[in-house]
C-alpha positions as CSV (number, residue, x, y, z in Angstrom):
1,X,-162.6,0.6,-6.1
2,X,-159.8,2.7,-5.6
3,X,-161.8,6.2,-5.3
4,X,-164.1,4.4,-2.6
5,X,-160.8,3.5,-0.9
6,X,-159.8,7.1,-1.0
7,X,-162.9,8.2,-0.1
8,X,-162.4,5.8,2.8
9,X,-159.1,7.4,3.8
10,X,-157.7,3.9,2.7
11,X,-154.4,2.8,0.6
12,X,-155.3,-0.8,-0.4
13,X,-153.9,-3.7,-2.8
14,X,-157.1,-5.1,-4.9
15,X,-156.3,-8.6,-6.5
16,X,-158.2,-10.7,-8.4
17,X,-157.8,-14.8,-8.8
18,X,-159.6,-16.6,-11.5
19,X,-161.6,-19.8,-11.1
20,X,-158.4,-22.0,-10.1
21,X,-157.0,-19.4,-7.8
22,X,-154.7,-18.0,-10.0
23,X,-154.0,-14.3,-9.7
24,X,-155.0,-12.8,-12.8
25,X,-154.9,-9.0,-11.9
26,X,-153.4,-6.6,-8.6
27,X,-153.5,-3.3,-8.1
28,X,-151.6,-1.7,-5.9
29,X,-152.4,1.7,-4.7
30,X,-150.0,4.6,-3.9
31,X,-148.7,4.3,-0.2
32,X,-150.2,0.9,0.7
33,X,-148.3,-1.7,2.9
34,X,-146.0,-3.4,1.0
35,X,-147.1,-6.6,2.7
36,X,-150.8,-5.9,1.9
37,X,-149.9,-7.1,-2.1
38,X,-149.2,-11.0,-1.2
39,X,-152.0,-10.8,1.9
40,X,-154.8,-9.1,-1.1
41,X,-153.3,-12.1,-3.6
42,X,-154.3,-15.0,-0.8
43,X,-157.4,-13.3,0.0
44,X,-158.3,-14.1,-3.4
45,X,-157.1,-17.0,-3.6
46,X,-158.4,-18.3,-0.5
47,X,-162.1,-16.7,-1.3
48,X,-161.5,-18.9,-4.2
49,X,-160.5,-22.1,-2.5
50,X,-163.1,-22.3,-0.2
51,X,-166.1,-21.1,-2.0
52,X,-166.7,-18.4,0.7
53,X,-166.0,-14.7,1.7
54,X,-162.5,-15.0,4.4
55,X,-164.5,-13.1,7.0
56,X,-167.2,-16.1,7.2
57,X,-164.2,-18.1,6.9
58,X,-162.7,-16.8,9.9
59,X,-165.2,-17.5,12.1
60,X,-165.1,-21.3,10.9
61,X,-162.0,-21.5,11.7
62,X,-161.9,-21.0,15.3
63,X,-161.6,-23.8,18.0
64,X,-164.4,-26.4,17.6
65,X,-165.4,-24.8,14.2
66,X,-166.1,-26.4,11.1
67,X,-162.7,-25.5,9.7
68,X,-160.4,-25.5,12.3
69,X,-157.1,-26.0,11.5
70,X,-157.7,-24.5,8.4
71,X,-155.4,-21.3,9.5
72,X,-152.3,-23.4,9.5
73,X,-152.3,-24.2,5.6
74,X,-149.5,-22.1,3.8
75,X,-151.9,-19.7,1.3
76,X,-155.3,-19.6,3.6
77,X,-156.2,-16.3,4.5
78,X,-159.0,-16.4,7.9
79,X,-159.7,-12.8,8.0
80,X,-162.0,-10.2,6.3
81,X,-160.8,-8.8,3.0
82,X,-161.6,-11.9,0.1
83,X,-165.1,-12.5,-1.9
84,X,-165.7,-15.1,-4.4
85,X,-167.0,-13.4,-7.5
86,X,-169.9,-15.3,-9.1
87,X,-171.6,-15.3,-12.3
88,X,-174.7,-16.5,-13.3
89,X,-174.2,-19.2,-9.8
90,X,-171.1,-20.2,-11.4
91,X,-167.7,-19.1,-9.7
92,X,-165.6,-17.2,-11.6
93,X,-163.0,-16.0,-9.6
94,X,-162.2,-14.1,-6.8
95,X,-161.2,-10.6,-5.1
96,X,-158.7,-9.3,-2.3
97,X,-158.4,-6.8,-0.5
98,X,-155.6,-5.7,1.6
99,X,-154.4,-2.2,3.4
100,X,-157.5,-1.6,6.3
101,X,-158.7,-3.7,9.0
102,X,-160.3,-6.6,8.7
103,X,-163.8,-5.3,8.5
104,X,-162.2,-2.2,6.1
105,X,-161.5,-4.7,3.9
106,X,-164.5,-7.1,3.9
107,X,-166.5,-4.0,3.8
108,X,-164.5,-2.8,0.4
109,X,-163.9,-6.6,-1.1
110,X,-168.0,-6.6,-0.8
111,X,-168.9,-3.5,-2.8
112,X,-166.3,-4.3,-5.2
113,X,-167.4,-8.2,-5.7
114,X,-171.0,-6.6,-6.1
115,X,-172.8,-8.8,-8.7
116,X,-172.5,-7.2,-12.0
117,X,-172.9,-8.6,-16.0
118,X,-169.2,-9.6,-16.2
119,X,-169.7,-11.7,-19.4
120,X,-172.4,-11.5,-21.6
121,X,-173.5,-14.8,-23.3
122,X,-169.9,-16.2,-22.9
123,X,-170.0,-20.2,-22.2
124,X,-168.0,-20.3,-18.5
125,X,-164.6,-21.8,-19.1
126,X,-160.9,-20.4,-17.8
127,X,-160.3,-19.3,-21.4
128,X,-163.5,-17.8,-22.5
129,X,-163.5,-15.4,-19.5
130,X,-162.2,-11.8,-20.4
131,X,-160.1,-11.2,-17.2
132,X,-158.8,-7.8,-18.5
133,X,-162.8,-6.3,-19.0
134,X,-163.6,-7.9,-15.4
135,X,-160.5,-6.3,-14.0
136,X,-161.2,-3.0,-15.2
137,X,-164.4,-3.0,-14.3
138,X,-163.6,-4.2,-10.6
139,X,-160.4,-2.0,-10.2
140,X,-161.3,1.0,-12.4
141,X,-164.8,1.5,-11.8
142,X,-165.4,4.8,-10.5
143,X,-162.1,6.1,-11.1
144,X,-162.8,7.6,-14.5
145,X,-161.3,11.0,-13.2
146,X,-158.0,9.5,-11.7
147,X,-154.8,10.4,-13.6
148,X,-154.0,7.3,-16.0
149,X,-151.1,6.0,-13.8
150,X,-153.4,5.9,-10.6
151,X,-156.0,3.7,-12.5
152,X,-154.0,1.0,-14.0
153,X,-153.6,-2.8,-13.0
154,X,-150.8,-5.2,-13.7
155,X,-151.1,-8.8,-15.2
């Protein structure tokens, strides 16, 4: 995710929330908005919370919508930038991103949360999922070539 970022002229935060909501993984990009780590975190977790990319969210949200009122709760995030991450039809977490727009971000959150074989044959439970594999493969992917201290993630 970061190389398409760069490609993209973009400095972004990527985080990634397990099943609960719980960040489990953020990557913060040289020269991104120091406020874009806690909004990428609540993308997550809101992506999480509701089940639902923020973008659709955010159009829910709105006077007479489903889920107005929404807005005002302390970590829900109503703009582009979160995707739930599935597996299998079973929700296994979600991913943030922060440091564009709000379409930037939806746009990035949506090729990175990109359905791919996660686990293979592992039963679906908090503990049995291997966060550090998924978060490489959502934060490093493509950026193989990247100096080692451009492609790493914290936990």
């Amino acid at each position: 995710m970061e190389r398409k970022a760069l490609s993209e002229g973009k400095q972004a935060v990527i985080a990634v929330a397990n099943a609960q909501g719980n960040p489990v993984a953020v990557h913060v990009m040289d020269g991104a908005f120091l406020v874009s780590y806690e909004v990428a975190v609540r993308k997550a977790y809101t992506a999480v919370a509701v089940k639902m990319p923020t973008a659709e969210l955010a159009r829910l949200v709105q006077p007479g919508g489903t889920f107005y009122g929404l807005q005002n709760l302390d970590r829900i995030v109503t703009f582009g930038g979160g995707v739930p991450l599935y597996e299998n039809g079973v929700l296994i977490g979600g991913l943030g991103v922060s440091g564009g727009t709000s379409e930037e971000d939806h746009a990035l959150a949506v090729w990175g949360g990109k359905p791919r074989t996660y686990l293979k044959a592992a039963p679906h439970n908090a503990r049995s999922i291997p966060w550090r594999r998924i978060c490489a493969t959502i934060v490093v992917r493509h950026c193989r070539s990247l100096p080692p201290a451009h492609a790493g993630f914290y936990i």
